[in-house]
ROLUM-298392 format. One record per residue: x, y, z of N, C-alpha, C, O, CB in turn; residue number from 1. Coordinates in nm, 2 decimals, m for minus. Each point is the difference from the previous one (the first is absolute). Last residue first. Glycine has a CB too. Example, Ala and Ser with C-alpha at 12.3 -4.5 7.8 and 13.67 -1.06 7.14 Angstrom:
<dovexs>
DOVEX_nxx_nyy_nzz_caxx_cayy_cazz_cxx_cyy_czz_oxx_oyy_ozz_cbxx_cbyy_cbzz_num
DOVEX_1.28_m0.22_0.71_0.09_0.11_0.00_m0.08_0.11_0.08_0.05_0.11_0.01_0.07_m0.17_m0.23_2
DOVEX_m0.09_m0.51_0.21_m0.09_0.12_0.00_0.09_0.12_0.00_0.10_0.00_0.07_m0.29_m0.12_0.05_1
</dovexs>
This chain:
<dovexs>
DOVEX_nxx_nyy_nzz_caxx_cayy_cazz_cxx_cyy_czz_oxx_oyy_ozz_cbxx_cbyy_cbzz_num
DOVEX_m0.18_m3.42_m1.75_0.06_m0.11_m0.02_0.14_m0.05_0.11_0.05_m0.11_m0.01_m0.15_0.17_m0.24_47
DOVEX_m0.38_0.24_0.05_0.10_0.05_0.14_0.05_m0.18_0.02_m0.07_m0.09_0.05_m0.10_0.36_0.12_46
DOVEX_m0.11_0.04_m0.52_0.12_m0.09_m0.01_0.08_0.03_0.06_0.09_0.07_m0.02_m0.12_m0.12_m0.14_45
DOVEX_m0.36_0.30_0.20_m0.05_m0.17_m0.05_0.15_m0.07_m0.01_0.01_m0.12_0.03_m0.27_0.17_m0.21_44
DOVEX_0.27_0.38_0.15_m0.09_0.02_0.15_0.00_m0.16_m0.02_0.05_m0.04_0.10_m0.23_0.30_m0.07_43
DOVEX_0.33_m0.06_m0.45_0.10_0.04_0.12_m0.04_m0.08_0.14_0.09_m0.03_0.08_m0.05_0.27_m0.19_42
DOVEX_m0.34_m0.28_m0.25_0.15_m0.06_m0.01_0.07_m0.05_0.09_0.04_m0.11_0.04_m0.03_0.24_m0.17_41
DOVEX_m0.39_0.19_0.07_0.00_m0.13_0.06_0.06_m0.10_0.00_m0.02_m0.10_0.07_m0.12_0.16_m0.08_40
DOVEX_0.24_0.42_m0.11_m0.05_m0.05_0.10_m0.03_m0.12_0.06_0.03_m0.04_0.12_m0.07_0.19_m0.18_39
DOVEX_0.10_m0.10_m0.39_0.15_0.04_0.06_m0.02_m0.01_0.15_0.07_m0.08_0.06_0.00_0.25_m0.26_38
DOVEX_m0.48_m0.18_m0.06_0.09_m0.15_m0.04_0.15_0.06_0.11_0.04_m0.07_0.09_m0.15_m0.01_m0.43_37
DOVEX_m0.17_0.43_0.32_m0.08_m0.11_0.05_0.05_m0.13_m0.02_m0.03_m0.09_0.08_m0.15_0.23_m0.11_36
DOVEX_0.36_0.24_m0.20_0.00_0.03_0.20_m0.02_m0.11_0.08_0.06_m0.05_0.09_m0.18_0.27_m0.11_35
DOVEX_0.03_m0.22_m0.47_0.15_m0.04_0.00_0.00_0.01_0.17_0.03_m0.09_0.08_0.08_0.21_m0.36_34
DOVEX_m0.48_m0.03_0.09_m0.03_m0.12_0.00_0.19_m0.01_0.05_0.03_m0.10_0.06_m0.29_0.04_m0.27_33
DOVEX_0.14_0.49_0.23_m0.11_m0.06_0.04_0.04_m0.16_0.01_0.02_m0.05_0.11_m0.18_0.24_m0.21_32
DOVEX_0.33_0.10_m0.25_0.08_m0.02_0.12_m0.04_m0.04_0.09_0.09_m0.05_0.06_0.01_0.18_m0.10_31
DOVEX_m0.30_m0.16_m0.32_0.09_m0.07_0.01_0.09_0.01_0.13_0.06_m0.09_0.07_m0.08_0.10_m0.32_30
DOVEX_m0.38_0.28_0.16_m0.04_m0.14_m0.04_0.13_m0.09_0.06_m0.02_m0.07_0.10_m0.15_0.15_m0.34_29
DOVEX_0.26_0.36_0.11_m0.03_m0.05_0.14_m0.05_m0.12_0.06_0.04_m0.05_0.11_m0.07_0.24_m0.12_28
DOVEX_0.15_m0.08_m0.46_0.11_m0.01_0.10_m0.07_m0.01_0.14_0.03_m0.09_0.08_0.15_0.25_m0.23_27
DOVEX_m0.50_m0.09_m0.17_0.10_m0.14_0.00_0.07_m0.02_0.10_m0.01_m0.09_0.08_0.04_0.10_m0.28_26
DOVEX_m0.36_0.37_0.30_0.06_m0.04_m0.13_0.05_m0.11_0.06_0.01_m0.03_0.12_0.05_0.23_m0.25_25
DOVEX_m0.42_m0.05_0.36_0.04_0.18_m0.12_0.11_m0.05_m0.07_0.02_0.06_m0.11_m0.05_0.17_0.27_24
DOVEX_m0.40_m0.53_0.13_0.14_0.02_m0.04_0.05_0.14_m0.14_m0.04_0.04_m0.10_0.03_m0.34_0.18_23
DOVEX_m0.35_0.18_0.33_0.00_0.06_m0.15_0.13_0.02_m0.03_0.07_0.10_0.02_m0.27_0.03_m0.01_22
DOVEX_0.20_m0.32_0.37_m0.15_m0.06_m0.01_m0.03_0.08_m0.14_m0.08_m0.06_m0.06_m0.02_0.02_0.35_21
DOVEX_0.53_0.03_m0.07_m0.04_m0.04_m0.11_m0.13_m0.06_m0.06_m0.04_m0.08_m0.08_0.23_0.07_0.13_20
DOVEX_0.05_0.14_0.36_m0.04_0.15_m0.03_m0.03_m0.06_m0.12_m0.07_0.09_m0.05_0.20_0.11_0.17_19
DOVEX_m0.08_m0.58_0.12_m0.15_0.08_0.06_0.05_0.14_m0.09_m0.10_0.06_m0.02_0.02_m0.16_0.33_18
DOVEX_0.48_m0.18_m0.35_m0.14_m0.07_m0.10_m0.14_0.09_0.05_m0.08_0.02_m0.08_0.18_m0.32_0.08_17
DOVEX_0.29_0.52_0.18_m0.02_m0.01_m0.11_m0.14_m0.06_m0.07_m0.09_0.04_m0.06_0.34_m0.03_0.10_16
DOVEX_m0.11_m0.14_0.40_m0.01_0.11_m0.01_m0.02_0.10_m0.16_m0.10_0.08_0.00_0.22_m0.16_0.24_15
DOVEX_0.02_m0.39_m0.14_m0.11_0.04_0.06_m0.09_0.18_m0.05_m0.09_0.04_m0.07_0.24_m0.22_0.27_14
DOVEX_0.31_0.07_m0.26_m0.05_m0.04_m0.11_m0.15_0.00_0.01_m0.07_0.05_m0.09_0.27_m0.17_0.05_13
DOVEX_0.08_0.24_0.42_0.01_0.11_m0.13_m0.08_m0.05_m0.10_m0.06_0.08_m0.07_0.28_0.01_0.12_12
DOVEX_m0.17_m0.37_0.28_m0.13_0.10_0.08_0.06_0.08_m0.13_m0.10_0.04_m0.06_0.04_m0.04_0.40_11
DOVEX_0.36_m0.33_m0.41_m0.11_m0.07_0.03_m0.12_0.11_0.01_m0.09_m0.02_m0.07_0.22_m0.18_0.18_10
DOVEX_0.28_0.31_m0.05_m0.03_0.02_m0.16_m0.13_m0.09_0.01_m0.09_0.04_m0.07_0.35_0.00_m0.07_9
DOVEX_m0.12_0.00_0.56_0.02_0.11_m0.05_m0.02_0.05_m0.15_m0.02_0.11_m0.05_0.14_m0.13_0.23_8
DOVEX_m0.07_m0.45_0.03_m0.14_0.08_0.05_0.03_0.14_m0.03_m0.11_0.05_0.02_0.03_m0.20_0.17_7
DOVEX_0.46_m0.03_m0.30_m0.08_m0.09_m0.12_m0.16_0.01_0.07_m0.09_m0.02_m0.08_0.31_m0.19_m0.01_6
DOVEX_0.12_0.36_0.30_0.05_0.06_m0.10_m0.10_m0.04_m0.09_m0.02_0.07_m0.10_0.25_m0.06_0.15_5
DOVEX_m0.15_m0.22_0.37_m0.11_0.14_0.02_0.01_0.10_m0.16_m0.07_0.10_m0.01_0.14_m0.09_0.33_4
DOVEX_0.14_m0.45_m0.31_m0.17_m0.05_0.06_m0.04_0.19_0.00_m0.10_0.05_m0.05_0.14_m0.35_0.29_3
DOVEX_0.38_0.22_m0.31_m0.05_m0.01_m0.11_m0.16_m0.01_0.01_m0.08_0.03_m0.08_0.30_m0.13_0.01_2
DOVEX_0.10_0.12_0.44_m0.01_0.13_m0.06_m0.08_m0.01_m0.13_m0.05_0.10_m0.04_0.27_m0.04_0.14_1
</dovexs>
């Protein structure tokens, strides 16, 4: 369940970093990088 939880914020963060080709603020900036670390977290730490 963590594998599909963590390709779901994985493709949201995705998804974000491309609407950030003109970034409109910080916060998104962050949440971007936060999606994309939390995603690959989740998906990568299959123990």
């Amino acid at each position: 369940m963590s594998r599909v939880c963590g390709l779901f914020l994985f493709g949201i963060g995705i998804g974000l970093f491309l609407a950030l080709i003109f970034p409109k603020s910080l916060f998104m900036v962050i949440m971007a990088v936060l999606c994309l670390l939390a995603g690959y977290n989740l998906f990568c730490s299959c123990s």
